[in-house]
C-alpha positions in Angstrom: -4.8 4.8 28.5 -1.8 3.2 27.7 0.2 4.0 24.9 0.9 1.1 23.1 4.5 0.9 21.4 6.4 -2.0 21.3 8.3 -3.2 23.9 12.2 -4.4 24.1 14.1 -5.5 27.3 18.2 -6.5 26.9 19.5 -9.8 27.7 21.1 -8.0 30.8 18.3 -6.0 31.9 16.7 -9.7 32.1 19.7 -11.0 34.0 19.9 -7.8 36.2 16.1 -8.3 37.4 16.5 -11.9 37.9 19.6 -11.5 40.3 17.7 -8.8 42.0 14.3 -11.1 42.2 16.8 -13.4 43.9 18.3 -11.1 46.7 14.9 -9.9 47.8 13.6 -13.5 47.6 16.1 -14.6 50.1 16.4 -12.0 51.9 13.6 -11.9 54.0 13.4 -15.1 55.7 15.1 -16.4 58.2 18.5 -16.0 57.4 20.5 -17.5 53.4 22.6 -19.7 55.6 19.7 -21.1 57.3 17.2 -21.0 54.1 20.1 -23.4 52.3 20.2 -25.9 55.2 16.9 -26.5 55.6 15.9 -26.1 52.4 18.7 -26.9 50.3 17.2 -30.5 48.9 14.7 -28.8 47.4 16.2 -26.3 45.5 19.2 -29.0 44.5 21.5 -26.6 46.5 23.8 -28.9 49.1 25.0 -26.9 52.5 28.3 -28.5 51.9 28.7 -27.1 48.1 32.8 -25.6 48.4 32.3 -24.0 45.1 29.6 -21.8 46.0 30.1 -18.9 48.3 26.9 -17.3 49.7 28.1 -14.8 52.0 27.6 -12.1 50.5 23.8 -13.0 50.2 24.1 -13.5 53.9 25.3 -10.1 54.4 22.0 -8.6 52.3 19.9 -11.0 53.8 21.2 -10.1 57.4 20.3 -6.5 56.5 16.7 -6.9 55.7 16.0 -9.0 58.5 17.2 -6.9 60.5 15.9 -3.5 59.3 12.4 -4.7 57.0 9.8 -3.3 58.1 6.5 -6.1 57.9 6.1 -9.8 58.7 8.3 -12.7 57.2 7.0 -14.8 54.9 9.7 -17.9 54.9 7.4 -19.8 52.3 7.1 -16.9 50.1 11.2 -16.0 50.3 12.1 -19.6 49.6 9.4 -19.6 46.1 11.4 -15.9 45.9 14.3 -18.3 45.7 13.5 -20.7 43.3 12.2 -18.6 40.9 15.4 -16.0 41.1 17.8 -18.9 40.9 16.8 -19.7 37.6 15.5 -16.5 36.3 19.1 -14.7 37.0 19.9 -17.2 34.0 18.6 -14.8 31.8 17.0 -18.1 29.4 13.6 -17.4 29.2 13.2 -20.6 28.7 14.7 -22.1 31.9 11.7 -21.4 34.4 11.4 -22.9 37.9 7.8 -23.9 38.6 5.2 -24.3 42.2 2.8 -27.0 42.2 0.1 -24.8 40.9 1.9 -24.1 37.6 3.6 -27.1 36.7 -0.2 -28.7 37.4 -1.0 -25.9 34.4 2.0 -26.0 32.3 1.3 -30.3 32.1 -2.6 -28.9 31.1 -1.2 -26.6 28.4 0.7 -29.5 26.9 -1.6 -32.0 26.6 -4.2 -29.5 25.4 -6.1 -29.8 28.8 -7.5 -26.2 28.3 -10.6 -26.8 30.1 -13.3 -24.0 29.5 -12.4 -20.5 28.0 -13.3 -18.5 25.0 -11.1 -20.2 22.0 -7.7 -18.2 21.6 -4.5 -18.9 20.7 -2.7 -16.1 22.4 1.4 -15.3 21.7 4.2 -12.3 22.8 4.4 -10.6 19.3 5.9 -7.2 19.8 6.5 -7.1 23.7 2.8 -7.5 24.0 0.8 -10.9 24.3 -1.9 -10.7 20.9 -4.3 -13.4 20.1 -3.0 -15.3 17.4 -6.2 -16.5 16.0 -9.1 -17.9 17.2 -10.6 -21.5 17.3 -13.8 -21.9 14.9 -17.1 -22.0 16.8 -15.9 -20.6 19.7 -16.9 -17.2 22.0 -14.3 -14.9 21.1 -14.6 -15.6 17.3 -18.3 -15.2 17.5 -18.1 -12.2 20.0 -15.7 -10.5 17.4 -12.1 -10.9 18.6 -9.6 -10.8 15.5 -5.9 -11.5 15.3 -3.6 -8.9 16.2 -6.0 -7.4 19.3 -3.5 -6.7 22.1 -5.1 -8.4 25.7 -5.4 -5.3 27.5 -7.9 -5.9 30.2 -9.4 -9.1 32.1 -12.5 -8.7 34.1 -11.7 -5.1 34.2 -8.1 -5.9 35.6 -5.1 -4.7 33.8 -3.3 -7.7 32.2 -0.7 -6.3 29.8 2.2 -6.8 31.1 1.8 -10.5 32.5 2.9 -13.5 31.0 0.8 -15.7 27.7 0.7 -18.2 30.7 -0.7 -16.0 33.4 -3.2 -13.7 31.3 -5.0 -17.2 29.8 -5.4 -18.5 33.7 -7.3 -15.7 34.0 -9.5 -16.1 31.0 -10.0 -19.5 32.0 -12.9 -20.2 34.2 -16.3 -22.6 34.8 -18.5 -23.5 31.8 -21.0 -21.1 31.8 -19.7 -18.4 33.6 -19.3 -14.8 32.1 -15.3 -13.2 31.5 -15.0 -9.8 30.3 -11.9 -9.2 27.7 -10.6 -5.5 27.0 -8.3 -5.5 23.7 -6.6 -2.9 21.8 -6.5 -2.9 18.6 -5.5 0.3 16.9 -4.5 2.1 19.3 -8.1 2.0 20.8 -9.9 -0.3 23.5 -12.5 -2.3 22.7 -14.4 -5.0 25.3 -16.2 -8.0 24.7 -18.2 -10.2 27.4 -18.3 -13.6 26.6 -19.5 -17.0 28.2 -16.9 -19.7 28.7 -17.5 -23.1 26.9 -15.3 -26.4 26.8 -12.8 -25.9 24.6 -11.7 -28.8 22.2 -8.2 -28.8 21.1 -6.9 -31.6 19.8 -3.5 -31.6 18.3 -4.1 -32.9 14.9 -6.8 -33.1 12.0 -7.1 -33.8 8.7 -9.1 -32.2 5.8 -9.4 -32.9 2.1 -9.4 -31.0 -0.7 -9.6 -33.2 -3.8 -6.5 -35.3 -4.3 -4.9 -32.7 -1.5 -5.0 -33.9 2.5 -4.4 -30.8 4.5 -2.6 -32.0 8.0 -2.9 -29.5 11.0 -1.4 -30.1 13.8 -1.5 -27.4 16.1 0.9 -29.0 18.9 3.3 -32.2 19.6 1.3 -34.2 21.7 2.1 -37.8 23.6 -0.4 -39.6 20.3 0.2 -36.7 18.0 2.9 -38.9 15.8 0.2 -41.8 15.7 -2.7 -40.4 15.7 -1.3 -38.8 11.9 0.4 -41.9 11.1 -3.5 -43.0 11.3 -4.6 -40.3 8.9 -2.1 -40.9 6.2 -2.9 -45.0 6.5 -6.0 -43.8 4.6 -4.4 -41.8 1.7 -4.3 -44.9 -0.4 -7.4 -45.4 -0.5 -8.5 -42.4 -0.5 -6.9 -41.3 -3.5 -4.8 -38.5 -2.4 -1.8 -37.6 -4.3 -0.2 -34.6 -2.6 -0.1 -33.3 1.1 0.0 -30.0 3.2 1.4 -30.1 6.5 0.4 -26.6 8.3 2.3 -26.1 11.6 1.4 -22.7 11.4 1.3 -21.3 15.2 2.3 -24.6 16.1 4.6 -23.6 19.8 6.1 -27.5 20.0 5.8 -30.1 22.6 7.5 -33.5 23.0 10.4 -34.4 20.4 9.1 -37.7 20.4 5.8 -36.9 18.8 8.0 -34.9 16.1 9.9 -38.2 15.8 7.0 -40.0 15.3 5.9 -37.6 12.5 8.6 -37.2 10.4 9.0 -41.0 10.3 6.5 -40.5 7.3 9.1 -38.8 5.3 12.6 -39.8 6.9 13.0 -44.0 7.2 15.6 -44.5 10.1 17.5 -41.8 9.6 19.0 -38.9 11.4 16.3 -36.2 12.3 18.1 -34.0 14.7 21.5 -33.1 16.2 21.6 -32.2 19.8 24.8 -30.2 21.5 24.8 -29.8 25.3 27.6 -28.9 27.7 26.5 -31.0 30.5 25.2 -34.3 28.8 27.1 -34.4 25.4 26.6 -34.3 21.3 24.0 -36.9 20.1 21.6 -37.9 17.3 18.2 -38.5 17.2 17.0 -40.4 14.4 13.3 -40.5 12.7 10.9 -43.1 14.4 10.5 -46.9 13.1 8.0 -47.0 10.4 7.4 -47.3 7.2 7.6 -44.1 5.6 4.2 -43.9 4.2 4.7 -40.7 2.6 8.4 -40.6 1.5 7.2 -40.1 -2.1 4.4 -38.6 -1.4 4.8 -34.6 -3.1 4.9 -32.3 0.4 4.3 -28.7 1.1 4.6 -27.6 4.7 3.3 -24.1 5.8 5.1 -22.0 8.9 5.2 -18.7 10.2 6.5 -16.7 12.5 4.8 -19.0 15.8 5.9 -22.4 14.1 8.6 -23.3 16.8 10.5 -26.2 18.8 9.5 -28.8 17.5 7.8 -28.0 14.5 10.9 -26.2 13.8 12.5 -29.8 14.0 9.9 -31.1 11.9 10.1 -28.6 9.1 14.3 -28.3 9.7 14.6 -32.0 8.6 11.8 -32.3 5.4 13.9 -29.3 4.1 17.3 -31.0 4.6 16.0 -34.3 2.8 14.5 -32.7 0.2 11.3 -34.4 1.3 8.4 -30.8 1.4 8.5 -27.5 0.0 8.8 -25.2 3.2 6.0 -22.0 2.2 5.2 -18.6 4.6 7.3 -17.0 7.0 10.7 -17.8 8.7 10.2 -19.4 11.6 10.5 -18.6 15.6 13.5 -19.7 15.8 13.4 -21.7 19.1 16.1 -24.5 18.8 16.8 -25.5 22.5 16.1 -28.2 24.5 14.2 -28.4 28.0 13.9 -30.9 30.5 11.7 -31.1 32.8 12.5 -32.1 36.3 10.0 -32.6 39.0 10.7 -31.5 42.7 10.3 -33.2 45.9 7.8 -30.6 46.9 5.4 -30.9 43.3 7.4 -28.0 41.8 9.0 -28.6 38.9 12.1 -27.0 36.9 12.3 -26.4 33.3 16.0 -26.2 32.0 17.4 -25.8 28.8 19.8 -28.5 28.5 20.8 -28.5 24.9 20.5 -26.8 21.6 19.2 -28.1 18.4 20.4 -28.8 14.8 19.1 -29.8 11.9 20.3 -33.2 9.9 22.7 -31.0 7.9 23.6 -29.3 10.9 21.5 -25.7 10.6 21.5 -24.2 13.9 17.7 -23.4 14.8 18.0 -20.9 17.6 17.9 -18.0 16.9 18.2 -18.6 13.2 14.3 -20.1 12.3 14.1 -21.6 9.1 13.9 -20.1 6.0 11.1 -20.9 3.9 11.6 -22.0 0.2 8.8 -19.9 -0.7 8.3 -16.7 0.8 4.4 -15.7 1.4 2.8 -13.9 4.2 0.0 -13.8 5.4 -1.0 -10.6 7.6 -3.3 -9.7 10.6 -6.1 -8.5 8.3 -6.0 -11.5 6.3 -6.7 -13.7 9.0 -9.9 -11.9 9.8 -11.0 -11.5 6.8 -10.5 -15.5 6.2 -7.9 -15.3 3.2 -4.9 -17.4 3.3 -2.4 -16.8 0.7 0.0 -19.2 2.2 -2.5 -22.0 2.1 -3.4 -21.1 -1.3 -0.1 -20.9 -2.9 0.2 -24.2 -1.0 -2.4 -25.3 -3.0 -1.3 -24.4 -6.3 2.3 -25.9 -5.9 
């Protein structure tokens, strides 16, 4: 059994291990010099590059391939590649991606999830915990709670992999049975559930007497819209206040967050964006008609409201425009591109960092709510929500 403390690894320890990741990865082909001729295009390496001196790579890669004991893979040491190259970064953030997992990672975004058990799973203390889970859904009705630690998959040890690569596994045909091992205080606990399709759209809107209650769980390509279509309605409807939960909310496309906040903020600067290689700019709210600008707004965040929810929130607190209740924020303010490869791979790279209007740095940093509420573990599964209820009552 594991004993289950929580887990810390150093900027350099991360750096270390990715430059290490790289050697081996290159060094078992046939040859660095060789690998970066042939395959230079496709890791955006040129042959020719003066600045660049990979000798001494030569001279480790020499020495394996001379001395390794097994059979070369030269597929598997230019992937080794890839990934090292951009994990001896040391920004978790900047990931190099195969086929396979871009193909996922475009899924995850567009809230493709397919067929699984309804989790929302996060890193919280150097372990991947589910977050919460989705109404109607097998691990809710199987009895999963926020906080359990993902231990076990099918019997396989999954503990120390990635949110990413643990929820492949738990992923799987409708109908088909998975098997999830959690801990949760200190001892294990398993649960065999049946997949079912998932639905997970990115936004909804309840009521609550004159109150509309806007989730939006990510930052979808409609997301902007498809809320812009809900508060069309409020007029009509009545409604006289709104809550905007982006609780757990991990981000998505800055456009969407454009899109949204051009409810609040007419034609005006939303964000500030600083990057070494492509310059300072501004990014300003989307064209609109600020439906909401007077509208009284409370927006609730925790400790998973990141990227651009963190924009979103960032910007209604600069203008005055919401009341920001719960828990500081994740603090991821940086900017990724994504660029695809010639082979179907694809590179994420942080290219910039983010700001808010008044120029607030957000990495790092979060944002600070106005009113301070949490809302713990055992809450959750016992359905109370002091944050929406205070919410409520502001």
């Amino acid at each position: 059994m594991v004993e289950w403390k929580e887990k810390k690894t150093s900027l350099g320890n991360a750096i270390i291990i990715g430059a290490v990741m790289l050697i081996i990865g290159v060094g078992i082909g046939i040859g660095w010099s060789s690998i970066v001729k042939n395959y230079g295009p496709y890791l955006g390496i040129s042959s020719s590059n003066s600045e660049v001196n990979w000798g001494s790579l030569d001279e480790v890669y020499n020495k394996l391939s001379n001395t390794y004991n097994g059979d070369i893979d030269v597929k598997k040491a230019v992937e080794g590649a890839k990934k090292g190259l951009a994990e001896s970064l040391g920004d978790v953030y900047t990931v190099y991606m195969n086929s396979d997992e871009s193909s996922d990672f475009y899924d995850d975004l567009h809230g493709n999830v397919g067929s699984g058990i309804g989790v929302e799973m996060g890193l919280r203390d150097g372990y991947v915990r589910v977050l919460r889970t989705l109404p109607d859904n097998p691990a809710r009705k199987a009895g999963i709670l926020a906080g359990d630690i993902i231990y076990k998959v099918n019997d396989e040890e999954v503990y120390n992999l990635s949110t990413e690569e643990i929820s492949k596994k738990v992923r799987g045909e409708v109908g088909s049975e998975v098997k999830i091992t959690v801990v949760r205080d200190g001892e294990e606990k398993s649960f065999t559930m049946k997949r079912e399709t998932i639905n997970n759209v990115s936004a909804y809107v309840e009521y609550d007497g004159s109150t509309a209650i806007i989730t939006v769980t990510r930052f979808d390509d409609d997301t902007g819209k498809m809320v812009q279509g809900f508060a069309s309605e409020f007029e009509g409807k009545g409604i006289k206040k709104v809550i905007l939960d982006l609780r757990n909310n991990g981000g998505g496309y800055v456009s969407a967050a454009q899109d949204l906040l051009s409810l609040w903020i007419k034609d005006e600067p939303v964000l500030l964006q600083k990057s070494k290689h492509f310059g300072d700019s501004v990014s300003k709210s989307s064209q609109g008609k600020a439906l909401l600008k007077d509208m009284k707004t409370v927006v609730l965040v925790n400790g998973s409201t990141a990227s651009a929810s963190e924009i979103v929130a960032g910007a209604l607190q600069d203008y005055e425009k919401a009341t920001i209740v719960g828990e500081e924020t994740y603090g991821k303010g940086v900017v990724q591109q994504l660029f695809n490869l010639s082979d179907g791979s694809m590179l994420k790279v942080t290219t910039a960092e983010w700001y808010t209007p008044k120029d607030r740095s957000i990495n790092g940093e979060g944002i600070k709510p106005d009113v301070e509420v949490e809302r713990s573990y055992e809450d959750i599964n016992a359905m109370r929500d002091p944050q929406m209820d205070k919410a409520k009552k502001l």
